[in-house]
N, C-alpha and C positions, 0 to 999 in steps of 0.2 A: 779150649777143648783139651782134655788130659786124653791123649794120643791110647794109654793103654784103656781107661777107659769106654773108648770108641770100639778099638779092637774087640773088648770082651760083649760088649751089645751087639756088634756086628755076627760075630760069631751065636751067641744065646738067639739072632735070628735066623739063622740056617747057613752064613757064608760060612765056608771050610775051605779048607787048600791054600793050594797056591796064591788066592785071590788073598787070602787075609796075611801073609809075607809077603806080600808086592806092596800092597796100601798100609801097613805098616812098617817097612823100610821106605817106602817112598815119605810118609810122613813124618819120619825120623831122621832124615838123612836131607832136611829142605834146606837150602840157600838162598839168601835174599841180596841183593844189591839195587843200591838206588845211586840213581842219578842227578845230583845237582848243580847248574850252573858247569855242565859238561864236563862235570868232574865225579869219577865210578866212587863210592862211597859202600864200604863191605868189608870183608861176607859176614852176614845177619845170621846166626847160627838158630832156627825157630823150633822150639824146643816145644813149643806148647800151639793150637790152632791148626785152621783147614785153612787150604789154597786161597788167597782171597781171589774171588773170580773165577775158581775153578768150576768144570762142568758138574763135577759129582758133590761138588761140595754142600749144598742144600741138602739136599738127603741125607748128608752122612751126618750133619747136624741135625736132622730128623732123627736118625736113631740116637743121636745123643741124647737129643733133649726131649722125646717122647715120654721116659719115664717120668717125665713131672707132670705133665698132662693126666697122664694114667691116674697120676696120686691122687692129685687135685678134682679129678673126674671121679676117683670112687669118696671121694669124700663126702658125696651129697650136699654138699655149702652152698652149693649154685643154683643161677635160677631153673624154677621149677617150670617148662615150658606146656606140661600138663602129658597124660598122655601116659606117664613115666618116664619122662624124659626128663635131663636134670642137666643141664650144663655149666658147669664151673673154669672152664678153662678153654681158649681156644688158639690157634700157634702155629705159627709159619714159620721155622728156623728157629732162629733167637731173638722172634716178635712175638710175645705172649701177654697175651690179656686173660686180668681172672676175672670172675663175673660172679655179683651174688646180689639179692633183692635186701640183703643186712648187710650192715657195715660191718657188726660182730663176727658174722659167717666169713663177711670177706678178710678178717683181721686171720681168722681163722686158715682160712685160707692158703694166708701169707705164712703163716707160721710154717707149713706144709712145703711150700716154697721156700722159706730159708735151710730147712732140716734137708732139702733137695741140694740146695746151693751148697751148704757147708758139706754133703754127702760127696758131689762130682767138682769140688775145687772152682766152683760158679760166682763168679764178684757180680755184685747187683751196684745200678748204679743208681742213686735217689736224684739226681738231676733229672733223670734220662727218666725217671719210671712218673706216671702223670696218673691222678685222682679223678676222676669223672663220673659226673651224679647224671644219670639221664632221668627224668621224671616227667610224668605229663601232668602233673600238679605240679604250676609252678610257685607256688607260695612253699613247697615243704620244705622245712626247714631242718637238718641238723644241729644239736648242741654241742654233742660229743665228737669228735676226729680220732679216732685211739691207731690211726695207720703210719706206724714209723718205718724207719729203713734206715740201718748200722746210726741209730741213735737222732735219726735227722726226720723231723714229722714231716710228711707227703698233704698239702694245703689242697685245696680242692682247685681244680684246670676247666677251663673255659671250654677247653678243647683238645683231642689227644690222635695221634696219629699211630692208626696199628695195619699194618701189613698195605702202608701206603695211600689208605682211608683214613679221609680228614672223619672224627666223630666228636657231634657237637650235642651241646643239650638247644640248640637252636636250628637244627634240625639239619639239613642236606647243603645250604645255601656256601655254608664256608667250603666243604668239597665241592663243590661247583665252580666255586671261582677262581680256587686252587687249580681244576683242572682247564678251565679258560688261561688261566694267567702260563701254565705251563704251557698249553698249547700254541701260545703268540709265541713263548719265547724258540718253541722247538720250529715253529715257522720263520721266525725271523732268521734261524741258523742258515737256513737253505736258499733263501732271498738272495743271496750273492748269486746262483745258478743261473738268475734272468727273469725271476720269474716275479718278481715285485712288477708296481701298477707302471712305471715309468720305462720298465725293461719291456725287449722285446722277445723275450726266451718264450716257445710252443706255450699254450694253455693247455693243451693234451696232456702235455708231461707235467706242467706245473701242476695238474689235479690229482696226477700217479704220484707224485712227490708228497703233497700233501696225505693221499691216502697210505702210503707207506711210513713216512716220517710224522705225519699229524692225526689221523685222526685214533691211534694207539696211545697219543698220550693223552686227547681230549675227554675219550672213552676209559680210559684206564682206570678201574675200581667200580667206574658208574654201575655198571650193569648190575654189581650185588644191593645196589639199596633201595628204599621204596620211595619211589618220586611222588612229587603229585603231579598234576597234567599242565600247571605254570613254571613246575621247574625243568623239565621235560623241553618246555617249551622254550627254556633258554638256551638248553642248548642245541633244540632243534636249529635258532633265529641265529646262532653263534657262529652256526656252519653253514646256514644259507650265506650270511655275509662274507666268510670266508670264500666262499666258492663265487661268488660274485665279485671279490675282488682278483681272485688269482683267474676269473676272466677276462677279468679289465671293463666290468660293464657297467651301465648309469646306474645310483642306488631307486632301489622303487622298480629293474625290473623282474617281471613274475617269476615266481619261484617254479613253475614249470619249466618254462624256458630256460632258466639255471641248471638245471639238474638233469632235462636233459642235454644238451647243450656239453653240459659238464660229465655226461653218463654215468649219473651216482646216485646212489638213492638219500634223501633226506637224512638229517641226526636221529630225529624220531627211528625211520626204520632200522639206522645200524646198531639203535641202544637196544631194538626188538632184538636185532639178528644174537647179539650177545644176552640178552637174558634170556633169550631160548636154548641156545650155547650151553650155559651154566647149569640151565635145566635138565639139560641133556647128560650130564655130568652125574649131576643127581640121581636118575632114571638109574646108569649103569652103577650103582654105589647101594644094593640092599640092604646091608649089613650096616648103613651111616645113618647114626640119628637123624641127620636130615631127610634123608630119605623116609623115615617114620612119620616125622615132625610133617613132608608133604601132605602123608596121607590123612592124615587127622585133622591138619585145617582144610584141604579140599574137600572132606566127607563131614566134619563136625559143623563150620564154621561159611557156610554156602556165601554168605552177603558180605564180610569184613570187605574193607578197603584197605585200611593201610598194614597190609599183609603183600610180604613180597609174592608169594604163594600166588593169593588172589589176584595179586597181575599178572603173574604168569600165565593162567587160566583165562583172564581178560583178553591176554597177547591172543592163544590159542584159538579162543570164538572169534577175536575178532576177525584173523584171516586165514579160518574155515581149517584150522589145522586138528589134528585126533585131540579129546580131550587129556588132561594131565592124568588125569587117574588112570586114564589107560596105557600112556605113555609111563606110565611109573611101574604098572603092573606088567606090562610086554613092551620093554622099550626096543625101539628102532636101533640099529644101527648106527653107527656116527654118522658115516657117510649119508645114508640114506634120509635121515631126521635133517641134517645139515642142506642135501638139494631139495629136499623138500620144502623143508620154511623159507630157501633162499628163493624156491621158482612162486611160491605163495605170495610172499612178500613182495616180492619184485612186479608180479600180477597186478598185483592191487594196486602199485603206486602210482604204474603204468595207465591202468586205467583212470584211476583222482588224477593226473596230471593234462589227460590228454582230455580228460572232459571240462576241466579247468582251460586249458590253452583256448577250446573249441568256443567260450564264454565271450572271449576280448577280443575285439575288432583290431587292437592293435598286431595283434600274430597273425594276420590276415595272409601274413605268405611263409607263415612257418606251418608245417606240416609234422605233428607230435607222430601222427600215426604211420608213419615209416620209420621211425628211432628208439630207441631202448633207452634204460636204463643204466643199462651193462657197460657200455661203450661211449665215448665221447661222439660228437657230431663229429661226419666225417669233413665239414668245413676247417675243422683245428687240427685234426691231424694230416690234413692232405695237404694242410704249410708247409710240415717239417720243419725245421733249423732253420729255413731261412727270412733273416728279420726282414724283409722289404714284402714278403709273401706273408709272416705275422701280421704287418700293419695294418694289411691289408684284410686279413680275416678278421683283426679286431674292428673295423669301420664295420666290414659287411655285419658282425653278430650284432651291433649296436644298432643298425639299418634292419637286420631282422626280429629284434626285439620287440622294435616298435617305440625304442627311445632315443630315436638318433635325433640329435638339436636341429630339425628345421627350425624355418624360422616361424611356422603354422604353432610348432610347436614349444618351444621357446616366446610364443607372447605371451606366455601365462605370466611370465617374469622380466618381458625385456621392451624396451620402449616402441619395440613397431608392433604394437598393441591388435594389429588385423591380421598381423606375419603373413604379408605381402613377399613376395621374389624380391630382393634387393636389387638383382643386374639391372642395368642401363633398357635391357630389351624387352622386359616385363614392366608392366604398369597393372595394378592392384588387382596382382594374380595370388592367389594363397601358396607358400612354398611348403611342397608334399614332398615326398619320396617318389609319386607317381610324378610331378612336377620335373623333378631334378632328370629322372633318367626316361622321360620319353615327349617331356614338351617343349622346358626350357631352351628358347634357343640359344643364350649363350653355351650351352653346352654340345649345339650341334656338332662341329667340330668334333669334339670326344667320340658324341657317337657313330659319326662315321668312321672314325678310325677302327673302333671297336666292331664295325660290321663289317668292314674291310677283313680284319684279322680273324672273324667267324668265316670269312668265306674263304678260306684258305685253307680251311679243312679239308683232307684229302682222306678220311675215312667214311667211307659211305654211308653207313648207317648213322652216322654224328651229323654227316653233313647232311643229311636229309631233314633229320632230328631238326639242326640249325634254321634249316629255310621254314618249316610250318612254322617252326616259333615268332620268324619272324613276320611272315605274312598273317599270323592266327593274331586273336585278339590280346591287348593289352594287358590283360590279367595274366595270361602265358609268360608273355614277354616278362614282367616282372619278379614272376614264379623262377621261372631262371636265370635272373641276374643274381637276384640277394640268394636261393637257395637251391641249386641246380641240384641237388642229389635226391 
């Protein structure tokens, strides 16, 4: 960035004053020092460039580098998205992609782009810039390549990364896996805290870790492209797994019981919450092509599918939210559009999950319909910190899942083929969960201790509670051992 150059654009957009002698002395007056092997190396006198990392530094490269945008947008070379709309160029800082349906237009283009370069003192680098053919015919063929850069021809790329979106002519799959393969690595960072499958660190916290730390970089970029409903689905099954290991639970069980359990809503619904997000973005932007572009394929083009548009609109019916064209014509509020799709969406999941739990005999003593989505089960959080009180919540969610290794359950696979009680004082009794905590007598012992320790409640209303449970029937009794809340 030529420092006077910024000035004079900053200024042709309205800054004046004091503001524009502070950001040009501060940008003319920078000092660098680095640090190697604990020795100060400097001072780096920077003559030219913005803050690396600085807050305002995106933007101010925005006004830099907007006039090439402009150029290349009035030039009409770009695709024609119909409508009147024409877009050649598209650009986040000094990530710019130019776009054209001819490779002559796009050479074109370029030229536009170099006369900008050599204009604002801009070095382009032919390593760094990538050729990318998207076609839904795939036999078309080019003869001609005529796209050079400082004398060096640009070969055509499998794949090319702009504003952090992998784009493939193979369609969504390589961002995808990009965005899984980041996401282990940004989970693996945090694994030191306790929260891996062998540690004994809260699952409470391990899921707020992940939602803080992981699920921004799993998500990141997704929401702008057009899934189909198997790739959707990979990475809905990506983050079910996930949250099923930072519970510590057996694989296979129900995904109800994960999420709430874990009180989060599914991959599926958080790639909704952000394309409705984006959408909303839109709504408030009337002056942005895109904003045009909505209205034209929601009112021209009613049945497309692989239209981002038209999932959006999909999102919308499916959970009962205002249609988009109304949303485009009288948009909501951030705020208000925002509780709204979150209390809609959260509704619906609520309800598919607890009618799914009500299905399987194995959740027979989990209760969906006292818990949210919102919040974890108050089982993980009413651990805290400590590991001996973790271990113990992780048996009991595996005991309330309905996958805890008896041995009833465990002969699917294991040589006491009838999963009989093993102890000395059963004979070819089935070992249940109902087994363990109210018939088995080797375990008597245990439970008298444990009614011992209930009756020493000295809060009345508890200790009242305490005795029907335990003079009322069996099903009681068990209801409040694995899940008293």
């Amino acid at each position: 960035v030529v420092i006077e150059f910024l000035i004079r654009n900053l200024y042709l957009a309205g800054m004046t004053g004091n503001s524009l002698h502070y950001l040009n002395n501060r940008l003319k007056n920078r000092i660098t020092f680095c640090e190697w092997d604990k020795k100060i190396l400097g001072p780096i006198f920077d003559e030219y460039g913005l803050e690396q990392g600085g807050v305002p530094s995106s933007d101010l490269y925005k006004m830099y580098n907007n006039a090439l945008l402009k150029i290349v947008q009035q030039s009409g070379q770009g695709v024609d998205l119909g409508n009147g709309i024409v877009i050649s160029g598209v650009g986040q800082a000094d990530d710019v992609g130019l776009l054209s349906n001819d490779i002559h237009c796009l050479l074109n283009i370029l030229h536009l782009t170099m006369n900008y370069c050599q204009q604002y003192h801009v070095d382009l680098c032919a390593d760094k810039t990538k050729l990318l053919m998207i076609n839904k015919a795939s036999n078309t063929i080019i003869h001609y390549n005529p796209i050079t850069l400082n004398g060096q021809q640009i070969p055509f790329a499998k794949q090319a990364e702009h504003v952090g979106v992998i784009r493939s002519p193979d369609g969504n799959l390589p961002q995808l896996l990009g965005r899984i393969l980041a996401h282990k690595k940004a989970k693996g960072a945090i694994l030191s805290s306790g929260i891996a499958r062998r540690h004994r660190g809260n699952q409470a916290a391990a899921v707020r870790l992940e939602t803080i730390y992981g699920v921004p970089v799993l998500l990141s970029g997704v929401s702008s492209l057009v899934l189909s409903s198997w790739e959707i689905n990979i990475i809905d099954h990506h983050y079910g797994e996930t949250l099923n290991n930072l519970l510590k639970l057996y694989p296979g069980t129900p995904h109800a019981f994960i999420f709430f359990m874990s009180g989060s809503l599914p991959g599926k619904a958080l790639l909704h919450q952000r394309q409705l997000s984006l959408f909303s973005m839109i709504c408030h932007l009337p002056d942005d092509p895109l904003h045009a572009r909505a209205k034209y394929l929601l009112t021209c083009l009613s049945s497309a599918k692989k239209i981002w548009f038209s999932q959006v609109r999909d999102i919308c019916l499916f959970y009962g939210l205002p249609h988009p064209l109304d949303l485009l014509n009288s948009p909501l509020s951030k705020e208000s559009f925002k509780k709204l799709s979150k209390s809609l969406i959260l509704d619906y999941w609520e309800t598919k999950f607890r009618g799914d739990a009500s299905g399987l005999d194995s959740l027979l003593y989990f209760k969906p319909e006292y818990h949210s989505l919102s919040k974890p089960h108050p089982l993980l959080w009413t651990a805290g910190p400590n590991p001996y009180e973790v271990s113990k919540a992780v048996i009991q969610c595996k005991m309330l899942s309905g996958r805890y290794r008896t041995e009833l359950l465990a002969s699917h696979w294991s040589q006491n083929k009838f999963g009989y009680c093993l102890t000395s004082t059963c004979e070819s009794v089935p070992e249940t969960l109902e087994h363990i905590f109210l018939w088995c007598p080797s375990y008597q012992p245990v439970r008298e201790k444990l009614r011992n320790l209930w009756m020493r409640c000295s809060h009345t209303t508890i200790s009242q509670l305490l005795k029907s449970i335990l003079i009322g029937p069996s099903v009681s009794l068990m209801q409040f051992i694995l899940d008293p809340s």
